[in-house]
C-alpha atoms as one frame of an Amber mdcrd trajectory, in Angstrom:
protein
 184.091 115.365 153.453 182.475 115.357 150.160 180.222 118.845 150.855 183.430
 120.458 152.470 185.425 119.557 148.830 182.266 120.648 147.000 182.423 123.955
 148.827 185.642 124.614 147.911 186.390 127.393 144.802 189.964 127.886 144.474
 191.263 129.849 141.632 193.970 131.303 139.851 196.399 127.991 141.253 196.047
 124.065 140.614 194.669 122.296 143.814 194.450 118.514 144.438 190.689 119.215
 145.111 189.130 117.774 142.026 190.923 114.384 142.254 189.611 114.497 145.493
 186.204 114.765 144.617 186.774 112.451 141.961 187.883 109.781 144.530 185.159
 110.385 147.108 182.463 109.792 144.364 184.004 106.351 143.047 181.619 103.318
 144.090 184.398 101.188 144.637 186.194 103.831 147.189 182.488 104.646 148.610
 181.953 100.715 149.160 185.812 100.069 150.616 186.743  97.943 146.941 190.237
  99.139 147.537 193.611  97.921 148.033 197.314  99.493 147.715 197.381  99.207
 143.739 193.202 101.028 143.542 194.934 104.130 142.315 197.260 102.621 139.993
 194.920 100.909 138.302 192.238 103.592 138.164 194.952 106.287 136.476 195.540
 104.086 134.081 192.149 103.096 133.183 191.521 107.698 133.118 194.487 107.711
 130.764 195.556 111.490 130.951 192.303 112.538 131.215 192.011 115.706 133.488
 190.059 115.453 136.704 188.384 119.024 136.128 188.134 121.144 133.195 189.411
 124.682 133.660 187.163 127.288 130.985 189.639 129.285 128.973 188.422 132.331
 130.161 189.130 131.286 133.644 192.711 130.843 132.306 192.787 134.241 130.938
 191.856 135.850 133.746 194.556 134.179 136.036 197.055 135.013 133.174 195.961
 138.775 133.451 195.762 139.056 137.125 199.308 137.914 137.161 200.130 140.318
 135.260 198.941 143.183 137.141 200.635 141.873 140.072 204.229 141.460 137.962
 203.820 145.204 136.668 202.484 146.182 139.958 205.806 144.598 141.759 208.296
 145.939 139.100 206.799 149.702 139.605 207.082 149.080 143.277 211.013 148.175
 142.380 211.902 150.925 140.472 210.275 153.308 142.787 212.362 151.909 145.907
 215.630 151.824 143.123 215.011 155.587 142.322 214.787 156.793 145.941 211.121
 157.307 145.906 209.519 157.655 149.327 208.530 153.820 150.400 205.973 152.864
 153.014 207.205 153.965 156.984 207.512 150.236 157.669 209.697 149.615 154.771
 212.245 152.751 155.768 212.177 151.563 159.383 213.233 147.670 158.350 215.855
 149.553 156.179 217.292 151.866 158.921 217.228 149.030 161.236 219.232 147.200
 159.059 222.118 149.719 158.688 222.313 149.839 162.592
């Protein structure tokens, strides 16, 4: 489970992943030195430290690709809005829906 986490590269979204990895590496988790309150008490010991830290550049590239896909999407809008010619599937769904 461990190598399957480490393989893992998500980007662009927050994934549960790092704690994940986090937990699988803990001695006390490794050894079974658990009970119900383990995670309570290890938070709190972390404080608000982060389990991974995300480069700002990383950041500024999900920022930017979002923003391609929001101007990409309104363009697509105001295309449809003005009567510009859409994809065949699109006019299909539409003149199925007037039937």
């Amino acid at each position: 489970m461990a190598r399957a986490l480490g393989e893992y590269e998500v980007r662009g979204i927050k994934t549960t992943i790092p704690f994940f990895r986090w937990l699988l590496a803990s001695d006390d988790f490794r050894e079974g030195r658990f009970d119900t309150t383990f995670l309570d008490r290890e938070l709190a010991r972390r404080g608000a430290e982060p389990f991974v830290i995300v480069p700002a550049a990383s950041e500024a590239v999900a920022v930017l690709a979002a923003a391609v896909w929001a101007y990409d999407r309104a363009g697509r809008a105001a295309a449809s809005a003005a009567g510009e010619r859409c994809s065949a599937w699109r006019q299909a769904a539409r003149q199925e829906a007037l039937r």
